[in-house]
C-alpha positions as CSV (number, residue, x, y, z in Angstrom):
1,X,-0.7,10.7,21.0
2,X,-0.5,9.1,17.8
3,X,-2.7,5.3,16.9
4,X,-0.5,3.6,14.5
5,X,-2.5,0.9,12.6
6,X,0.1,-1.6,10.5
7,X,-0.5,-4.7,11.3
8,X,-2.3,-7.4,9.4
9,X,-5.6,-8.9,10.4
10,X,-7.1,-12.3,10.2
11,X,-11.1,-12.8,10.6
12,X,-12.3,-16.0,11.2
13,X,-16.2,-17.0,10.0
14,X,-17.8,-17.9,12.7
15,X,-21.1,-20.1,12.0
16,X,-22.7,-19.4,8.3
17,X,-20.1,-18.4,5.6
18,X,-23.1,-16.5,3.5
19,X,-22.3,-13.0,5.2
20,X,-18.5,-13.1,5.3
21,X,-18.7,-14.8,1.7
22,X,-20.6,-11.9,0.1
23,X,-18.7,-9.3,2.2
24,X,-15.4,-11.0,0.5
25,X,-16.8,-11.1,-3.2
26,X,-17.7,-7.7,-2.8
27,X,-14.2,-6.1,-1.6
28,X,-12.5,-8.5,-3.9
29,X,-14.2,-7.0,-6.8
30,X,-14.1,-3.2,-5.8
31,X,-11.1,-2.7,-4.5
32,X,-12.5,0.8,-3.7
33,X,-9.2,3.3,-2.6
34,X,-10.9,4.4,1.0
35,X,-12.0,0.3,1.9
36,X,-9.5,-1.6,3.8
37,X,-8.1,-3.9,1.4
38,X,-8.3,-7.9,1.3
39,X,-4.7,-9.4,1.2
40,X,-5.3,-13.2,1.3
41,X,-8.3,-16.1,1.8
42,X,-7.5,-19.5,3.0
43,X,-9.0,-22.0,5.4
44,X,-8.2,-23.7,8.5
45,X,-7.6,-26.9,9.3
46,X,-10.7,-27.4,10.4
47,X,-12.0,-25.8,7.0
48,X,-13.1,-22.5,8.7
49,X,-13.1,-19.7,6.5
50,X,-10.0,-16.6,7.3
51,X,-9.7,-14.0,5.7
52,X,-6.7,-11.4,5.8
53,X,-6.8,-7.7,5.2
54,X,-4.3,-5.2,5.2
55,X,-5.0,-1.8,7.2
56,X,-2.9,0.7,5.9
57,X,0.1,2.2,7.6
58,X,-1.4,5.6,9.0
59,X,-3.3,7.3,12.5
60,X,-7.0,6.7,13.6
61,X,-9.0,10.0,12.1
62,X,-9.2,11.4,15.6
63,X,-5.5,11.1,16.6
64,X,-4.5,12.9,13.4
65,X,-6.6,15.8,14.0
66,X,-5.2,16.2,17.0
67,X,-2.1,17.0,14.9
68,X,-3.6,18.9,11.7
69,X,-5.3,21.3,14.0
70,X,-8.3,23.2,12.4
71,X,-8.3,22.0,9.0
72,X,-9.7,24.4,6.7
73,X,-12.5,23.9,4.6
74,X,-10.8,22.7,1.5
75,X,-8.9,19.9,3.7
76,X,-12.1,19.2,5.3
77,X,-13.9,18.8,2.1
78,X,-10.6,16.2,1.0
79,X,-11.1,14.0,4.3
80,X,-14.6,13.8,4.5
81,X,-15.9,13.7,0.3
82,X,-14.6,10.0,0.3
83,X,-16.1,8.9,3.5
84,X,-19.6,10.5,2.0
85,X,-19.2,9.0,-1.2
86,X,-19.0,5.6,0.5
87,X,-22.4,6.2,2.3
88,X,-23.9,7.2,-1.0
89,X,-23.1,3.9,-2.0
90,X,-24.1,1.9,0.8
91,X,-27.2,3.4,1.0
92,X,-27.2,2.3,-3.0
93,X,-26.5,-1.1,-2.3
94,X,-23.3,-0.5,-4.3
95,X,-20.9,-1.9,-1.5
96,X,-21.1,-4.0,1.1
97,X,-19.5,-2.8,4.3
98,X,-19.3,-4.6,7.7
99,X,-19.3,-3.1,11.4
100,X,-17.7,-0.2,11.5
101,X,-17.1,2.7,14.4
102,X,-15.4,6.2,14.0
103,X,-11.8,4.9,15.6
104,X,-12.2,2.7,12.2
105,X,-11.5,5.5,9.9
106,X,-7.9,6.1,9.5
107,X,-5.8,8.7,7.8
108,X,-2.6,6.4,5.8
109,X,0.9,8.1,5.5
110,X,-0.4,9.4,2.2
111,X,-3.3,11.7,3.9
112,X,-6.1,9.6,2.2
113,X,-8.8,8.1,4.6
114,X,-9.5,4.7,4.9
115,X,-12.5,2.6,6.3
116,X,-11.2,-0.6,8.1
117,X,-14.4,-2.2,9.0
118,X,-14.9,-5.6,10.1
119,X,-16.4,-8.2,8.3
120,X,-20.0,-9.5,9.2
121,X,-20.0,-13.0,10.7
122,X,-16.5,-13.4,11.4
123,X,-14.3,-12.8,14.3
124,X,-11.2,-11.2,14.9
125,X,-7.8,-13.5,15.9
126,X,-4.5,-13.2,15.8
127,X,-1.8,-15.2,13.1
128,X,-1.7,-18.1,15.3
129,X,-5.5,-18.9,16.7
130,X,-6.4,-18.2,12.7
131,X,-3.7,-21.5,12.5
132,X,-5.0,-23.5,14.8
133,X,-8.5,-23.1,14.1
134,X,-9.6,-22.7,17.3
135,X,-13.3,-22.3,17.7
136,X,-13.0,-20.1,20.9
137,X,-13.2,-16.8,21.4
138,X,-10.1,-15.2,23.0
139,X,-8.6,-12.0,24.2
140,X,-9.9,-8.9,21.9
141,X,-12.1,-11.1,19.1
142,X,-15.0,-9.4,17.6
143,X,-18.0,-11.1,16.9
144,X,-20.3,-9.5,13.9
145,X,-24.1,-11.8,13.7
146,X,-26.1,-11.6,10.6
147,X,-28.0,-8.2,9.7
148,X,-31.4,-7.6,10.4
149,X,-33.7,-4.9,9.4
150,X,-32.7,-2.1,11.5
151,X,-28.7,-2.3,11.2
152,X,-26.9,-3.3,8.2
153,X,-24.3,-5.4,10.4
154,X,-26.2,-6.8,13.6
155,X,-23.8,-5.4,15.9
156,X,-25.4,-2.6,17.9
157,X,-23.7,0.9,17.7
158,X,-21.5,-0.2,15.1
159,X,-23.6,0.8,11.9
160,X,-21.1,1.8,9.3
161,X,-23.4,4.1,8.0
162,X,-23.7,5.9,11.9
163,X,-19.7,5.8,11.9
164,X,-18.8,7.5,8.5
165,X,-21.5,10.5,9.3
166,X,-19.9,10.3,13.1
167,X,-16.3,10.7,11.3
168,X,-17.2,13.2,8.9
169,X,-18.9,15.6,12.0
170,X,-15.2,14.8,13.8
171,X,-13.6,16.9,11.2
172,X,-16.0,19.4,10.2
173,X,-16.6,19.6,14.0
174,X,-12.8,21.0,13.9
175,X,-13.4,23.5,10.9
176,X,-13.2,27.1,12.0
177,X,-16.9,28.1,13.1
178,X,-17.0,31.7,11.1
179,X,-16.5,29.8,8.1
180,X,-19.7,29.7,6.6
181,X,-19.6,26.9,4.8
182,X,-19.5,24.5,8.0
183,X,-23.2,25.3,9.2
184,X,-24.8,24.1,6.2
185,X,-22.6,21.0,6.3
186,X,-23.1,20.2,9.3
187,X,-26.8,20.6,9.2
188,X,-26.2,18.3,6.2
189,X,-24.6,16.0,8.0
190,X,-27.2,16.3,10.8
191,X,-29.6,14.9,8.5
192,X,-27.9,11.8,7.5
193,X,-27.3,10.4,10.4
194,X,-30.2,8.5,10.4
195,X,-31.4,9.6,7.0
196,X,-32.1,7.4,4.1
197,X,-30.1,7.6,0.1
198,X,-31.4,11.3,0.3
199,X,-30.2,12.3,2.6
200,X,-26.9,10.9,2.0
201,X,-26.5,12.9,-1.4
202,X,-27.6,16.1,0.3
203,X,-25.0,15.4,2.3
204,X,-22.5,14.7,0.0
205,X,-23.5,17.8,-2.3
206,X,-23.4,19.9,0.5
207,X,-19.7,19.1,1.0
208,X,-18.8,19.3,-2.5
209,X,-20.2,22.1,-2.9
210,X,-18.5,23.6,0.4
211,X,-15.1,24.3,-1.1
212,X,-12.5,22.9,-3.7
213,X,-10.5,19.9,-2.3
214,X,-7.7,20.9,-1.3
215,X,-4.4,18.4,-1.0
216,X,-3.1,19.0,2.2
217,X,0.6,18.2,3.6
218,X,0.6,14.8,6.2
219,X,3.9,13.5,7.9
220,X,3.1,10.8,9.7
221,X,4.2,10.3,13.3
222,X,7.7,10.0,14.3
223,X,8.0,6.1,15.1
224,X,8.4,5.7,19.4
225,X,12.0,4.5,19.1
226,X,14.4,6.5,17.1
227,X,17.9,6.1,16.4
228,X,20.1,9.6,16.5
229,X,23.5,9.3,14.4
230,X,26.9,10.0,16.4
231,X,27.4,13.5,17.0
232,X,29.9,15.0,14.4
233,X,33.3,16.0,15.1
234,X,33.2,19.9,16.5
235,X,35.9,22.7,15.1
236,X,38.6,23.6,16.7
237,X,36.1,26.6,18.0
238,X,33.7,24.2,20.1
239,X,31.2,24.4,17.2
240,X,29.6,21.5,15.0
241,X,29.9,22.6,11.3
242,X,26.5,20.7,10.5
243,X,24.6,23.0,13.7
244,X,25.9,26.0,11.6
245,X,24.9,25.2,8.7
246,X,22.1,24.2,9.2
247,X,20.9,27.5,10.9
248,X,22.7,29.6,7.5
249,X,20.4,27.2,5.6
250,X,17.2,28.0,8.3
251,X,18.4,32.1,7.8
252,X,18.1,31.4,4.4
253,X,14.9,29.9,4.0
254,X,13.8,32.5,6.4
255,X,15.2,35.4,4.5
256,X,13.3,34.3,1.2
257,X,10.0,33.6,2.7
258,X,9.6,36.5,4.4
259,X,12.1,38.9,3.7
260,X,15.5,40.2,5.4
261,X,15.2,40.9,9.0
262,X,16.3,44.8,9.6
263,X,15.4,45.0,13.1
264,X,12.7,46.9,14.9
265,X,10.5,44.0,13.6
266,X,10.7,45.2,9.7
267,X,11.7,43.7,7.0
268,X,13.2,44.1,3.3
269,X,11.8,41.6,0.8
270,X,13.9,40.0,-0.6
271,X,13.3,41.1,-4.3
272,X,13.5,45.0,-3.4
273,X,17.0,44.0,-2.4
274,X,17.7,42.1,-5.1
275,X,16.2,45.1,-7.0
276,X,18.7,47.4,-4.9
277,X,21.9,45.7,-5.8
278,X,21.2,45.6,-9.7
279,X,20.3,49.0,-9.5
280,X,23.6,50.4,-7.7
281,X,25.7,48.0,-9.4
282,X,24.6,49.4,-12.6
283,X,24.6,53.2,-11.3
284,X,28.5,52.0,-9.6
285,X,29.5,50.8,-13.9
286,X,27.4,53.7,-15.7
287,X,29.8,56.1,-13.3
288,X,33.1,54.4,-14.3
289,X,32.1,54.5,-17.5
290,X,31.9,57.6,-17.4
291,X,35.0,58.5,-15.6
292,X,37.0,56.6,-18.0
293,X,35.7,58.4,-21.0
294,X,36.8,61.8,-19.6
């Protein structure tokens, strides 16, 4: 079942601006690829603080799974190197990141994941509540306190640094288990859960070392309503010409990728018939040459 997430979001600061402030200079001035980006900053008219980020149009990480499959190991090592190399930097100090949970990470329609976390000491509010300034919590806001010294966002089970190692076991979880390149890794990964900047770069180097990246092919999900065109006008023999194209274009295709079907199951590739033709084509001329010299 695919998650879509398009739609814009507006956090309101709730109490002290200093968290939600810092969180703002901080994404303002990265503008890292796999952070959810901040679109716009305003006030209320109350003078609350809002800001607006922009998810990206794409599926929550464990929805498109569900669609790759078993990803190999170089498309493991191209969802999951990001994610790692934004704990690396957390742990750092590097970036700041808010509340986070593994439904956060989301694949876009280009295949690159993307943290949307939520900004510490603000809550979440739709267009209109943002507007009005209300000072109320309603329907689905989220409230994020200020850190303290056991979680960088205050907001028990919602560590960013728990939810990108979480993510990153989600996929390799779904990595073949012969491969032997997932056991280290997910030892690795084991490690970091609640590991400190070490164990973060283990991590990391254990992925990187894992397997090339590899760039893998993503279509996003069908949207839910589609719109089919008329259905075109059929021949005088009951048949749509498009329907038959289509399947001499599907032969086709077919044909080149893995050869001529010949029955039986077999197959003639299709450059030993292309081979085949030349060959008795030019046997076919070399003997009327040759007739037509005697």
């Amino acid at each position: 079942m695919q998650t879509p997430v398009t739609d814009t979001v507006r956090w309101l600061a709730t109490g002290d601006e200093a968290d939600l402030l810092a969180w703002l200079a901080d994404r303002s001035t990265t503008g890292h690829r796999h952070l959810v980006p901040v679109g716009a900053v305003g006030r209320t008219r109350t003078g609350a603080l809002v800001v607006e980020v922009t998810p990206p149009s794409g599926t929550v990480l464990t929805a498109a799974l569900d669609r790759l499959g078993a990803p190999t190991t170089g498309v493991a090592v191209t969802l999951t190197l990001p994610l790692l190399e934004l704990l690396v930097a957390l742990h750092a100090g590097a970036v700041r990141i808010g509340a986070a949970a593994v439904d956060d990470v989301v694949v876009d329609d280009a295949g690159a994941v993307v943290l949307c976390d939520h900004p510490p000491g603000a809550e979440r509010r739709t267009a209109p509540a943002a507007e009005r300034g209300s000072t109320t919590a309603r329907g689905t806001a989220e409230r994020g306190r200020r850190p303290d010294a056991r979680s960088r966002t205050g907001q028990p089970g919602r560590d960013p640094s728990r939810a990108i190692v979480f993510a990153a076991r989600t996929v390799w979880d779904r990595v073949d288990p012969r491969d032997p390149a997932r056991v280290g890794v997910t030892a690795a990964l084991e490690q970091a859960l609640d590991g400190d900047g070490r164990a973060a770069r283990a991590a990391l180097e254990a992925v990187r070392t894992a397997a090339a990246p590899r760039p893998f092919r993503w279509e996003p999900a069908p949207a839910d309503l589609l719109f089919a065109e008329p259905e075109r006008p059929r021949g005088a023999n009951g048949l749509n010409r498009a329907n038959v194209l289509d399947r001499a274009k599907e032969w086709l295709r077919d044909a080149v990728e893995h050869g001529i079907p010949l029955g039986s199951g077999r197959r003639l590739p299709v450059r030993r018939a292309v081979v085949g033709v030349v060959v008795a084509v030019g046997a076919t001329a070399a003997a009327l040459f040759a007739v037509g010299d005697r």
